[in-house]
ZAZA-178591 format. One record per residue (C-alpha): residue in one letter; x, y, z; residue number from 0. Coordinates in nm, 4 decimals, m for minus. Layout:
BEGIN
('a',(X,Y,Z),NUM)
...
//
This chain:
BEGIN
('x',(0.0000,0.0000,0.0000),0)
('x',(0.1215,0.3443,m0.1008),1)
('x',(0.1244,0.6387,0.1206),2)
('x',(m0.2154,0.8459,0.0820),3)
('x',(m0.0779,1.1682,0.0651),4)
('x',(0.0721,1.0972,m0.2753),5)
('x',(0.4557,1.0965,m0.2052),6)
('x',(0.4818,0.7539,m0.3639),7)
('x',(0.6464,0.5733,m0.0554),8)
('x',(0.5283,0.2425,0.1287),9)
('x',(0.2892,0.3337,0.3825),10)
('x',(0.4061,0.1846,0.7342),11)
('x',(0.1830,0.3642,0.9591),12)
('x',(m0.1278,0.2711,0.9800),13)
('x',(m0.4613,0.5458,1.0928),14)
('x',(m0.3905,0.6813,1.4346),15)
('x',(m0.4781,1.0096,1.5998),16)
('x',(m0.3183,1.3035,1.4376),17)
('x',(m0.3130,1.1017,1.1318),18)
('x',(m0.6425,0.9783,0.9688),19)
('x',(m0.4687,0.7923,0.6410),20)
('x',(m0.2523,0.5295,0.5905),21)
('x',(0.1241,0.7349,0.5916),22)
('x',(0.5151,0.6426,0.5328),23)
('x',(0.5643,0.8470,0.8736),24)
('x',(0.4613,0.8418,1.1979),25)
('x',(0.2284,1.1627,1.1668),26)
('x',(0.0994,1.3174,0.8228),27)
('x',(0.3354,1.6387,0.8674),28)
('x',(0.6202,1.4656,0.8425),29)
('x',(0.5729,1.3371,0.5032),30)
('x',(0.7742,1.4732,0.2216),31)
('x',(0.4812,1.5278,0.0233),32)
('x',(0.3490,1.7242,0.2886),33)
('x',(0.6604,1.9210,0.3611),34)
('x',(0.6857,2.0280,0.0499),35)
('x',(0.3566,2.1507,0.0068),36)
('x',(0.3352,2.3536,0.3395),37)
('x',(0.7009,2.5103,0.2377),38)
('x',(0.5569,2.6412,m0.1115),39)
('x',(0.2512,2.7866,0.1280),40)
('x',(0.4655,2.9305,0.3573),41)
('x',(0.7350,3.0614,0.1133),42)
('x',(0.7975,3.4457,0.1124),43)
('x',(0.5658,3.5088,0.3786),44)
('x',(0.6626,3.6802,0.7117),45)
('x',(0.6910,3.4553,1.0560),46)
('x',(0.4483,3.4907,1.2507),47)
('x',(0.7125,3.5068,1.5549),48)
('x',(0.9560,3.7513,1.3867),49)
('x',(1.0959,4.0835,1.5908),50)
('x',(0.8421,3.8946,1.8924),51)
('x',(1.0276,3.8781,2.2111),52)
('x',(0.8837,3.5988,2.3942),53)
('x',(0.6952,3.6751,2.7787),54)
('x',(0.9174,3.5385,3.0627),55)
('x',(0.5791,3.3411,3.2016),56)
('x',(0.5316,3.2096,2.9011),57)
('x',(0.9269,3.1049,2.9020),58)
('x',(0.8438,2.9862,3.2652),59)
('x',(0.5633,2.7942,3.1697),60)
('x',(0.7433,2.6148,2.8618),61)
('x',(1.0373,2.5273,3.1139),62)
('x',(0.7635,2.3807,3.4196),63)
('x',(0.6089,2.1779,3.0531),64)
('x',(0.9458,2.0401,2.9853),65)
('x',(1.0776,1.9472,3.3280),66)
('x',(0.7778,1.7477,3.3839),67)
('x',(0.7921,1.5717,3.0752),68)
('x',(1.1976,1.4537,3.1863),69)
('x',(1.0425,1.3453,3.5112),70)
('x',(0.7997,1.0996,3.3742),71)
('x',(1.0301,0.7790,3.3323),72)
('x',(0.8393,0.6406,3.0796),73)
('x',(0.8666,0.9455,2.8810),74)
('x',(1.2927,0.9850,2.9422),75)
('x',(1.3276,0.6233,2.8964),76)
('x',(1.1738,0.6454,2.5560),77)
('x',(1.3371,0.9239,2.4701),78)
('x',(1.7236,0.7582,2.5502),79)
('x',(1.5773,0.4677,2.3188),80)
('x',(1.5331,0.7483,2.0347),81)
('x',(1.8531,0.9378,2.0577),82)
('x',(2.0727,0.6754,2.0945),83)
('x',(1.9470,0.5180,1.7498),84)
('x',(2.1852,0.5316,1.4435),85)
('x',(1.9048,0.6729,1.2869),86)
('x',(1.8733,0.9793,1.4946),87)
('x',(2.2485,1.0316,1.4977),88)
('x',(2.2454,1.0387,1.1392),89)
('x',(1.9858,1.3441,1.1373),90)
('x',(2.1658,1.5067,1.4021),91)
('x',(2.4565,1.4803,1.1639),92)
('x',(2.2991,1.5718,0.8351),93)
('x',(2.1137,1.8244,0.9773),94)
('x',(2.3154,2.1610,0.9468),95)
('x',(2.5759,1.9817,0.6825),96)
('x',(2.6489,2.1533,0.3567),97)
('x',(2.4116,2.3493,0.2063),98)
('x',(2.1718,2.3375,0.5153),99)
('x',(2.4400,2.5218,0.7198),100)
('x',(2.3150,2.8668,0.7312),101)
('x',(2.6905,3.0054,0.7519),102)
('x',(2.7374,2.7567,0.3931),103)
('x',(2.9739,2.9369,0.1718),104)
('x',(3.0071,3.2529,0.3941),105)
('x',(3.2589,3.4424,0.5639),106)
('x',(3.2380,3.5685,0.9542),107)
('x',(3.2394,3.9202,0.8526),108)
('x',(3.4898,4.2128,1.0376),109)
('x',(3.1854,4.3127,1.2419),110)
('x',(3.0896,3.9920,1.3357),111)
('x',(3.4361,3.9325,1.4564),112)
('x',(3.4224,4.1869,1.6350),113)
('x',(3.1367,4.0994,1.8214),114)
('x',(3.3100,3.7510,1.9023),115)
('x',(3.6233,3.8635,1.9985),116)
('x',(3.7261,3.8967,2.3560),117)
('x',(3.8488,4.2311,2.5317),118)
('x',(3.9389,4.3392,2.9309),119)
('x',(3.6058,4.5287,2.9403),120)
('x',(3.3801,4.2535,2.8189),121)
('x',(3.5179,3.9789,3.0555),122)
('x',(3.5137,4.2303,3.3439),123)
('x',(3.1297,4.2027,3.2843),124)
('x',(3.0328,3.9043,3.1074),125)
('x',(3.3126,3.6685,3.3541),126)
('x',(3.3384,3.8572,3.6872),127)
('x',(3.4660,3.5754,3.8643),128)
('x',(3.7018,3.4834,3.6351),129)
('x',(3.8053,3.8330,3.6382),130)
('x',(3.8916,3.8343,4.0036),131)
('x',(4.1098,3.5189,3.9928),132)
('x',(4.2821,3.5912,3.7039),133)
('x',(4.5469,3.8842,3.5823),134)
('x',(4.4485,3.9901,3.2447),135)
('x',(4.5737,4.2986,3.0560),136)
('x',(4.5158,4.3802,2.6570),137)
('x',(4.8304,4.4386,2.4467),138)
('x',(4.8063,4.5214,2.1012),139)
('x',(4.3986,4.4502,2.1239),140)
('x',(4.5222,4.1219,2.2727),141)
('x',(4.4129,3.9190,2.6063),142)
('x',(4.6940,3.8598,2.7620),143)
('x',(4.7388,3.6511,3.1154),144)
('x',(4.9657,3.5537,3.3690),145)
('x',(5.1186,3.1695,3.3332),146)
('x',(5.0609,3.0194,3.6899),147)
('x',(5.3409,2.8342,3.7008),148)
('x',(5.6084,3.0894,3.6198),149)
('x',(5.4198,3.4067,3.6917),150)
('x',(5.5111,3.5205,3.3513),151)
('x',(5.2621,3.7306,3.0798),152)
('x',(5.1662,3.5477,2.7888),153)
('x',(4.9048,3.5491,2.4880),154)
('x',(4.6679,3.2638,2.5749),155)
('x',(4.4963,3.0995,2.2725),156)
('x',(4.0910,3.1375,2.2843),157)
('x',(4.0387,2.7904,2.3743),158)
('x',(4.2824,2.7667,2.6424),159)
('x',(4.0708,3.1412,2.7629),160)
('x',(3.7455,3.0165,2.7404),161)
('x',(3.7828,2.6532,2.9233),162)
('x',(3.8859,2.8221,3.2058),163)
('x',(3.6273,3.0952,3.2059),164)
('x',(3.3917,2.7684,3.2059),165)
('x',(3.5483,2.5698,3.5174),166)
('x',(3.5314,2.9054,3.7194),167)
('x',(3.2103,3.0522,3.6020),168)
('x',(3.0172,2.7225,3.5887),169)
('x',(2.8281,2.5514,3.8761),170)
('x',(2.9897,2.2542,3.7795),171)
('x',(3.3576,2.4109,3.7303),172)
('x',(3.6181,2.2304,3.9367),173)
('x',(3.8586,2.5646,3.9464),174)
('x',(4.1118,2.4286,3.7437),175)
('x',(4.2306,2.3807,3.3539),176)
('x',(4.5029,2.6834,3.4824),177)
('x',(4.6979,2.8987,3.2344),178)
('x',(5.0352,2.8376,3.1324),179)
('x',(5.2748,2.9075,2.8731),180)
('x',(5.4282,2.6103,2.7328),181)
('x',(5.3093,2.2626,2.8242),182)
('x',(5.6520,2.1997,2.9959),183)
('x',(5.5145,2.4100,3.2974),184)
('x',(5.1819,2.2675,3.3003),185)
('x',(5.3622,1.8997,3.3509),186)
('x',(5.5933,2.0920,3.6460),187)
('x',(5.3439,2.2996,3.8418),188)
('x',(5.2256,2.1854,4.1394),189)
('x',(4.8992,2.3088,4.1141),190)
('x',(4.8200,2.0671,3.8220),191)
('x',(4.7782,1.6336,3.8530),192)
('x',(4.8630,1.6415,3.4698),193)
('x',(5.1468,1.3578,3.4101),194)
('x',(5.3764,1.4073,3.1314),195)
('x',(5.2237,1.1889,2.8160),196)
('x',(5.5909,1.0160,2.7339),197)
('x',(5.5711,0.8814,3.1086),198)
('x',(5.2040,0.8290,3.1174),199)
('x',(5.2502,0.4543,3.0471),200)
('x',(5.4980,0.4365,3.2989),201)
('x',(5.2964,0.6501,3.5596),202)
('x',(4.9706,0.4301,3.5378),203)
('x',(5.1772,0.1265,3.6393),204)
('x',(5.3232,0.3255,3.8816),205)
('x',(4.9925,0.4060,4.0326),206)
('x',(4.8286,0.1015,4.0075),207)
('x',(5.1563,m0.0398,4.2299),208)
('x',(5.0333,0.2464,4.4923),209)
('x',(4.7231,0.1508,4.5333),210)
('x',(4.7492,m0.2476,4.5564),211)
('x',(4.9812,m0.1068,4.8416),212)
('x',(4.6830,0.1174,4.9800),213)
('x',(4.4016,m0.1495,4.9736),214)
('x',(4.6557,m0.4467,5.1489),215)
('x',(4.7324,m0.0948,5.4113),216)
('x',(4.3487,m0.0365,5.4550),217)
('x',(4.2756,m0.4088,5.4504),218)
('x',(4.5615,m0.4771,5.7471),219)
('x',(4.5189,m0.1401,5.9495),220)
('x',(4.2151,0.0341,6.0646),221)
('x',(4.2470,0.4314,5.9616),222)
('x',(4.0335,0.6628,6.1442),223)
('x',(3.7211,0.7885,5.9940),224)
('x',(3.7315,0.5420,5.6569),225)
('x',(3.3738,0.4591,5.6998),226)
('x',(3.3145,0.8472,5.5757),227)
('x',(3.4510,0.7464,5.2398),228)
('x',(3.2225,0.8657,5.0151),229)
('x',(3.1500,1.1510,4.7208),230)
('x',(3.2169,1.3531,5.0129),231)
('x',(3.5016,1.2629,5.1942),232)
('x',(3.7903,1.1104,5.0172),233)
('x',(4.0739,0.8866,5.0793),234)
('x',(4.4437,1.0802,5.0167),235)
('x',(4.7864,1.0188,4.9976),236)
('x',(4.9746,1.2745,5.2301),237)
('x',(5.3048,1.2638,4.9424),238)
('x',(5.1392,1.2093,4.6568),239)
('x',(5.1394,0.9665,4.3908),240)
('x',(5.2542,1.1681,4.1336),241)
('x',(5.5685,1.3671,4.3610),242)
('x',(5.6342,0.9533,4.4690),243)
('x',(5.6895,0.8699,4.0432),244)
('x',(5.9109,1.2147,3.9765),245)
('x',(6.1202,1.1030,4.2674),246)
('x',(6.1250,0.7495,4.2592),247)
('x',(5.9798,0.6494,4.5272),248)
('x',(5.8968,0.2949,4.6460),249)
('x',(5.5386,0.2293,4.6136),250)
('x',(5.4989,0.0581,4.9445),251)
('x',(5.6221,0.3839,5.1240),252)
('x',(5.3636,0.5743,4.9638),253)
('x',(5.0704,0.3229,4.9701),254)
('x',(5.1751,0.3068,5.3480),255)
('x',(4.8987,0.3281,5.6370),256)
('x',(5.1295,0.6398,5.7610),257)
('x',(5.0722,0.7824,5.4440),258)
('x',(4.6818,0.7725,5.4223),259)
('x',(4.4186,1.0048,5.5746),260)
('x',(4.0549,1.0412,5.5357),261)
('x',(3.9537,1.4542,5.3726),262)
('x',(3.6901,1.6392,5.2565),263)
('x',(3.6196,1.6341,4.8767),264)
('x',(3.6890,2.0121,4.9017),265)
('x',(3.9853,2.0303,5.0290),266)
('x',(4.1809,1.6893,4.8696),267)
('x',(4.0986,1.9113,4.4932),268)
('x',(4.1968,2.1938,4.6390),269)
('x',(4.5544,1.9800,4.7512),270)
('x',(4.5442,1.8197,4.3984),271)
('x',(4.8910,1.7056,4.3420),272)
('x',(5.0953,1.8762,4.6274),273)
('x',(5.1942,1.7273,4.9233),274)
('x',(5.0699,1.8084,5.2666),275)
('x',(5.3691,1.6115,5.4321),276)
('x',(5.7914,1.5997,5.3551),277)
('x',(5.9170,1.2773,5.2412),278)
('x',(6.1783,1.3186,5.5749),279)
('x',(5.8717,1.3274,5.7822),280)
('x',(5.6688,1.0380,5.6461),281)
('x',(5.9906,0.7784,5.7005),282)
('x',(5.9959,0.8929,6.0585),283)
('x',(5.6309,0.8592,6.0891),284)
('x',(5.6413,0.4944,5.9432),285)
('x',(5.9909,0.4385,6.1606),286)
//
């Protein structure tokens, strides 16, 4: 059977609300037949929505619609099923590709650049957090910031900029993705718990050495407040793993009981990589 709307495809739907005829879609609007027809209608005629700024209850009430619908499980479950179809990710591809792009075979214009680019007085009030942690100055109409390892000015690239605009300014933001100069000082600084990537190999065995050493300490010792493990309070290594691999350092000394201690989430990202004990005092410790 042929669709009834006269596009010439198999019809695989049969009558259902919304669509009274047999139909190669799941509702009559989304037939090409159809689509073309109501784009011929509509063509050279003025949106009905154009220059309309939409009414913040009605923006409320569209948001209350939606967070409802994501509450109903039947409702998310179905939609996971949908998005997560090769189908669907096809679309999603095809969708703005090639001649469908609106930008297609056109140049970001001065103004427009313009309008993207980034200067003192625009982060000072678009980012005012980030404005507060960081230094930033403009030389030669270009963002420049201070390297947090060396202390040093430097011309950050816009992606380096913006990803740490987004871990301070976002809710979710862990603080961190800090600005530096050359990669060489982002592997040094002790502020970051990035490992080299020629030693990463090498690290990872490293690590997972440490931490067979850990869970035989925790499974052979009892360290105080361990039952408040949780996303909350986390387990740390006083030297850390990553000072232990720069220096060498046996794994057993730094998987040691002596070397573990139960911390707030907070304040073990705040301590990232550094160390809150000397490597002089932790031998004493475990004698």
């Amino acid at each position: 059977m042929k669709c009834f709307y006269g596009c010439g495809r198999d019809a695989s739907f049969a009558p259902h609300k919304g669509t009274p005829h047999w139909c190669c879609e799941s509702h009559w609007s989304r037939c090409p037949e159809n689509r073309n027809k109501n784009s011929k209608s509509k063509m050279g005629k003025q949106a009905w929505n154009k220059n309309r700024k939409q009414p913040d209850d009605e923006k409320a009430k569209q948001s209350k619609s939606m967070k409802n619908k994501w509450t109903n499980s039947e409702y998310r479950n179905k939609q996971t099923i949908s998005r997560s179809s090769s189908k669907y990710k096809q679309h999603m591809r095809n969708i703005r590709r090639g001649v469908k792009n609106p930008m297609y075979g056109k140049n970001i214009t001065d103004d427009h650049k313009i309008i993207l680019s980034l200067n003192k007085e625009k982060i000072k009030i678009r980012y005012p957090k980030f404005y507060s942690v960081e230094k930033i100055r403009e030389n030669n109409g270009k963002i420049e910031v201070v390297c947090k390892y060396c202390d040093q000015w430097f011309r950050s690239s816009t992606k380096q900029l913006y990803e740490r605009i987004r871990q301070i300014e976002s809710s979710d933001g862990n603080m961190k993705n800090f600005l530096y100069c050359c990669d060489k000082h982002k592997f040094l600084c002790p502020y970051s718990n990035r490992v080299d990537p020629k030693t990463l190999k090498e690290y990872e065995i490293y690590k997972r050495k440490v931490m067979n050493q850990t869970n035989k300490s925790l499974k052979n010792n009892h360290l105080k407040n361990i039952e408040k493990r949780s996303f909350d309070f986390h387990l740390d290594h006083k030297f850390s793993i990553v000072e232990g691999f720069k220096n060498n350092i046996d794994p057993m000394i730094i998987g040691h009981i002596k070397n573990l201690e139960m911390i707030s989430a907070q304040k073990n990202t705040k301590k990232s990589r550094k160390c809150s004990i000397s490597l002089i005092e932790l031998l004493k410790e475990i004698g």
